[in-house]
C-alpha positions as CSV (number, residue, x, y, z in Angstrom):
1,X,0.0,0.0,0.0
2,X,3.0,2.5,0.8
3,X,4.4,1.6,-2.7
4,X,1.7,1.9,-4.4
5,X,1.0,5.4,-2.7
6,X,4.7,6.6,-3.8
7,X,3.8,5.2,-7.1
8,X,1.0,7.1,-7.1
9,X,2.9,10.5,-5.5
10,X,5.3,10.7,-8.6
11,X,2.6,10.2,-11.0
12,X,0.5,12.8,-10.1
13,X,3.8,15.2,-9.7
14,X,4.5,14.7,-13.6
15,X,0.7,15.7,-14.3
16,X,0.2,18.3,-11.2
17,X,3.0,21.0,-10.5
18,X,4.0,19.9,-6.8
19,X,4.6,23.3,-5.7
20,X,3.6,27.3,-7.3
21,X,6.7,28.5,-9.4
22,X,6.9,31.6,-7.3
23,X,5.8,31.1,-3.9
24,X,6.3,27.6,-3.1
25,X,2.4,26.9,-2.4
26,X,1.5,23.2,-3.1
27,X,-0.8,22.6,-6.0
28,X,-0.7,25.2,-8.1
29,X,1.7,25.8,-11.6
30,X,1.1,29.9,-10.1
31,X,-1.2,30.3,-7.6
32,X,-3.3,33.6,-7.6
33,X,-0.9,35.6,-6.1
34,X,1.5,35.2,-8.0
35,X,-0.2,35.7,-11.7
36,X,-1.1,38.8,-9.9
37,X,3.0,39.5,-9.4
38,X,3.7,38.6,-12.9
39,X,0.9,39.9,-15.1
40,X,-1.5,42.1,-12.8
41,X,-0.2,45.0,-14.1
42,X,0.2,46.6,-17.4
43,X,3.3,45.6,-19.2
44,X,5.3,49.1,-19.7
45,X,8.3,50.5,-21.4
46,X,11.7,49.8,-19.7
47,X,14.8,51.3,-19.7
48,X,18.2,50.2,-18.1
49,X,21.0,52.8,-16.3
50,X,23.1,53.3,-18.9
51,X,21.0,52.4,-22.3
52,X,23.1,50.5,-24.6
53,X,23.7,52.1,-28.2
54,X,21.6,50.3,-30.5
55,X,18.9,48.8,-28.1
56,X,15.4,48.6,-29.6
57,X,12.5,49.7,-27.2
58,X,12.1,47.2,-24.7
59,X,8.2,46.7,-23.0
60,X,8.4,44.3,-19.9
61,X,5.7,42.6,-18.0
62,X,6.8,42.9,-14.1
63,X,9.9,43.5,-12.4
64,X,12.5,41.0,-12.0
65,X,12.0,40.4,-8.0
66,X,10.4,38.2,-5.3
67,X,7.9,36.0,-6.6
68,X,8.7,36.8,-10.1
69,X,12.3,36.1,-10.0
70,X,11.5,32.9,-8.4
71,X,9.3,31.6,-11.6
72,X,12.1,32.3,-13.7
73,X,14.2,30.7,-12.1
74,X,12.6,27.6,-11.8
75,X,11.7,27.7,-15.4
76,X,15.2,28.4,-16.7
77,X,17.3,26.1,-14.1
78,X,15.2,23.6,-12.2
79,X,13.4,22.8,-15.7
80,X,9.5,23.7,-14.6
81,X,8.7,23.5,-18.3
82,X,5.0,23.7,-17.2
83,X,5.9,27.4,-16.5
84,X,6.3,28.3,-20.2
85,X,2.6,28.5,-20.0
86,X,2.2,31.4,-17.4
87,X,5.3,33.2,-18.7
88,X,4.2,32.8,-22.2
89,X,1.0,34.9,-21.5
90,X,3.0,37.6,-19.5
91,X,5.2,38.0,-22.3
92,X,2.5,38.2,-25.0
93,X,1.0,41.1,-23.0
94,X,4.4,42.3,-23.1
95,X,4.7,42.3,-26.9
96,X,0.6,43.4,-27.4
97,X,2.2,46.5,-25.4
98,X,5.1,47.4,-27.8
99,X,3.2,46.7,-30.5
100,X,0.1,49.2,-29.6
101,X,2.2,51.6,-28.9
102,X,4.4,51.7,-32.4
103,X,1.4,51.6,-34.2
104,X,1.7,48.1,-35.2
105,X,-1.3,46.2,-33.8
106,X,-3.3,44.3,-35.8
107,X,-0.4,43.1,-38.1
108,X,1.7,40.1,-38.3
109,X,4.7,39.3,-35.5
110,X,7.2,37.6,-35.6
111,X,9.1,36.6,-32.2
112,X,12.8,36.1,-32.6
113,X,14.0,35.2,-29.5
114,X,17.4,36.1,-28.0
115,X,19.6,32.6,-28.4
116,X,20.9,31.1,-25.8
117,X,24.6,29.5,-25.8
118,X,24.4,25.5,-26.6
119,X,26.4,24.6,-23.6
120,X,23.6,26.2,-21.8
121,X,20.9,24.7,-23.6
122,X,22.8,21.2,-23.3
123,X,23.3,21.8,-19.1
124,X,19.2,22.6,-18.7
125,X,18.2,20.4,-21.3
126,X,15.6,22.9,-22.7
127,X,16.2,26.9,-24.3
128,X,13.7,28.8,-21.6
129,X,13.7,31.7,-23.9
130,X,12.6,29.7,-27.3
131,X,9.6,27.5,-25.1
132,X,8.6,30.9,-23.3
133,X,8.4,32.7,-27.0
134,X,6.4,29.6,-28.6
135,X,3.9,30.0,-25.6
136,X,3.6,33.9,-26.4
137,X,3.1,33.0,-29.7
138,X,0.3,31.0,-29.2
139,X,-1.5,33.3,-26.6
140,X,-1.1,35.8,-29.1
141,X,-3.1,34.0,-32.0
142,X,-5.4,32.6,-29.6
143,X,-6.3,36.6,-29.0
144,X,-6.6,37.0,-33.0
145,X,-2.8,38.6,-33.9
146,X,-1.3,36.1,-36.4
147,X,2.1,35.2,-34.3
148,X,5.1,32.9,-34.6
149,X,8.5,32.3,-33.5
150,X,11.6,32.3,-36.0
151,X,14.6,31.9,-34.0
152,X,17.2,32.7,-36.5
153,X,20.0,34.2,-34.2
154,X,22.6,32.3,-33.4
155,X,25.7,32.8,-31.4
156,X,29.0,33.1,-34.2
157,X,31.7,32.8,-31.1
158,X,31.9,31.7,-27.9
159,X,31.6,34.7,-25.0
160,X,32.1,34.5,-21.1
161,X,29.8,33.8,-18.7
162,X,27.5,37.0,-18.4
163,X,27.2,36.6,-14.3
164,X,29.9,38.9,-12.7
165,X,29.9,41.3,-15.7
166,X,28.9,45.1,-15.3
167,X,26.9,46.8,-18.2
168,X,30.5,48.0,-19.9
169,X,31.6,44.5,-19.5
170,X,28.6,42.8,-21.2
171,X,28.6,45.1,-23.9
172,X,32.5,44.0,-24.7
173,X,31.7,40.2,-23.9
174,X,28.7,40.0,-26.5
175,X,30.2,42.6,-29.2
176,X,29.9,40.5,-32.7
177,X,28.8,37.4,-30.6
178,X,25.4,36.9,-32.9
179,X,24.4,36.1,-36.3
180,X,21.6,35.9,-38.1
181,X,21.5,32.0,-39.7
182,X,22.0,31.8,-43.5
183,X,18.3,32.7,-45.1
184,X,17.3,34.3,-41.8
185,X,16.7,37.8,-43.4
186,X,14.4,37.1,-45.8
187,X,12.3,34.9,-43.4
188,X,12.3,38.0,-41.5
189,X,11.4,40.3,-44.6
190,X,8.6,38.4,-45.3
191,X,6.6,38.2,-42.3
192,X,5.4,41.5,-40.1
193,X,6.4,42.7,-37.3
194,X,10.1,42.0,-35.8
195,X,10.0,41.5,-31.7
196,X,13.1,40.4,-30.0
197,X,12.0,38.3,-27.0
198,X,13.6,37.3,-23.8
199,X,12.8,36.0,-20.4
200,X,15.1,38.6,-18.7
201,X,16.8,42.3,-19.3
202,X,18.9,43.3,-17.1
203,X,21.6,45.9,-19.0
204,X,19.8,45.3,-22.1
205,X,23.3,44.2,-23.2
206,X,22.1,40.5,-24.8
207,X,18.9,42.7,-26.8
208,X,21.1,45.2,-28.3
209,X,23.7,42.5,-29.9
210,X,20.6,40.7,-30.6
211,X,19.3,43.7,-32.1
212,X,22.8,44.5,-34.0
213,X,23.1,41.3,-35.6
214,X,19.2,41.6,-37.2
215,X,19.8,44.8,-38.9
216,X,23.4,43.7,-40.4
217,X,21.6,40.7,-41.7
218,X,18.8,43.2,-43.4
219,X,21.5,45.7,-44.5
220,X,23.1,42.7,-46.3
221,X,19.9,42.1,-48.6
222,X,19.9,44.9,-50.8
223,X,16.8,44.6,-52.5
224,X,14.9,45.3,-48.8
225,X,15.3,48.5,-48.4
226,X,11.9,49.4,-46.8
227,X,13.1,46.8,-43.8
228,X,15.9,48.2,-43.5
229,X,14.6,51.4,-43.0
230,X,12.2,50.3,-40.6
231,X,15.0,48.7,-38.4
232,X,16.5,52.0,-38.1
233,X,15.9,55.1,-36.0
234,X,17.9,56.6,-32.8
235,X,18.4,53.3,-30.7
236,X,16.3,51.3,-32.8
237,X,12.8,52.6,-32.5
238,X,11.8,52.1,-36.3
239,X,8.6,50.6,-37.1
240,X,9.7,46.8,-37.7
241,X,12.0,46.3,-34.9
242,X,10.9,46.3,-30.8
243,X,11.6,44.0,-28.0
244,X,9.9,42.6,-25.2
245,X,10.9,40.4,-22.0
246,X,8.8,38.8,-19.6
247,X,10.8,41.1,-16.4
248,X,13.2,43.3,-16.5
249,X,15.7,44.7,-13.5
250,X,13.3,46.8,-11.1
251,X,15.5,50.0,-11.9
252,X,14.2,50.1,-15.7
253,X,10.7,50.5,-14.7
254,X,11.5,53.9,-13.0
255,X,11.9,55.9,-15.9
256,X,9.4,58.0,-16.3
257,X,7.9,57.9,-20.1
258,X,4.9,60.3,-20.5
């Protein structure tokens, strides 16, 4: 009877999250608190202390703290895939943000999310960024705006481990790190909007590489020249090129944008 009520334990754990992603609480992928931590209130613009040259504007859905912080966490590095689902919504809001306010809603999007390093990948056994951008994608279509993911960066050289870096030091480590894969430009060029998605900014240092490689991929095609125009604009605030995260360093929020 005790075996079979083990049995029985690990079962349900693969089909019921044992514990909320933020808070610990048993039974619940993210109990009500914590949605209400992560997605209770309006995504908004965010901007990091110093903004790197080139980064895009960035809309994030809650600060990267407490409860918040602790999803993420357990998404990206204890492998609570069943996450994906509550951070894929947050960072659709996130992206429904950016896109009303450049105008673009209504119109195609396509989610390019921010690649992570194959050692990493290989070490969690997942890409948190890719499963939380196919998630957003489909909240997004299930809301009626035609969404997918094209995850045509790639990293071109090895770079140091970001943890222990300040923003200068970032900025050096990722400089020329990404690439946009063979054919990734014209995918790009053929679809709608361009949103560069992420689980995390902190410096903005990863979006603004991310950001770099994109438009030297379009500046490559010559006979785009609308696109490339579009990814233009002081730091990046053209028409076809935004960003969004699902939380972002609690600092960027308190920028004042009216």
């Amino acid at each position: 009877m005790v075996g079979m009520r083990g049995w029985w334990q690990d079962l349900t754990d693969l089909v019921l999250p044992a514990e909320c992603g933020g808070c610990g609480r048993a039974r619940a992928v993210l109990c009500p608190a914590c949605r209400t931590r992560l997605m209770g209130a309006a995504p908004r613009r965010v901007r990091p202390v110093p903004e790197p040259p080139g980064l895009p504007v960035v809309h994030a859905a809650a600060p990267y703290e407490d409860e918040v912080r602790a999803a993420l966490l357990a998404h990206k590095e204890r492998g609570a895939l069943v996450l994906a689902g509550p951070l894929g919504v947050a960072l659709a809001g996130a992206v429904r943000a950016g896109l009303a306010s450049g105008g673009g809603r209504g119109a195609s999007v396509l989610l390019v999310p921010a690649p992570s390093a194959r050692r990493a990948v290989r070490a969690r056994g997942h890409d948190p960024a890719r499963r939380i951008a196919l998630a957003a994608a489909g909240e997004l279509r299930r809301a009626g705006t035609p969404a997918r993911v094209l995850a045509v960066l790639r990293q071109r050289r090895a770079v140091a481990d970001q943890s222990g870096l300040n923003s200068r030091q970032r900025l050096d480590n990722l400089a020329g790190a990404l690439e946009v894969a063979a054919g990734g430009a014209r995918l790009l060029a053929e679809g709608g909007r361009t949103v560069l998605v992420d689980d995390l900014m902190t410096t903005g240092a990863s979006l603004a590489e991310a950001a770099r490689a994109l438009r030297a991929a379009f500046a490559d095609v010559g006979d785009m020249p609308q696109a490339v125009a579009g990814m233009g604009g002081p730091n990046g605030t053209g028409d076809l090129l935004s960003a969004a995260v699902v939380a972002a360093s609690p600092s960027s929020f308190e920028i004042n944008w009216n």
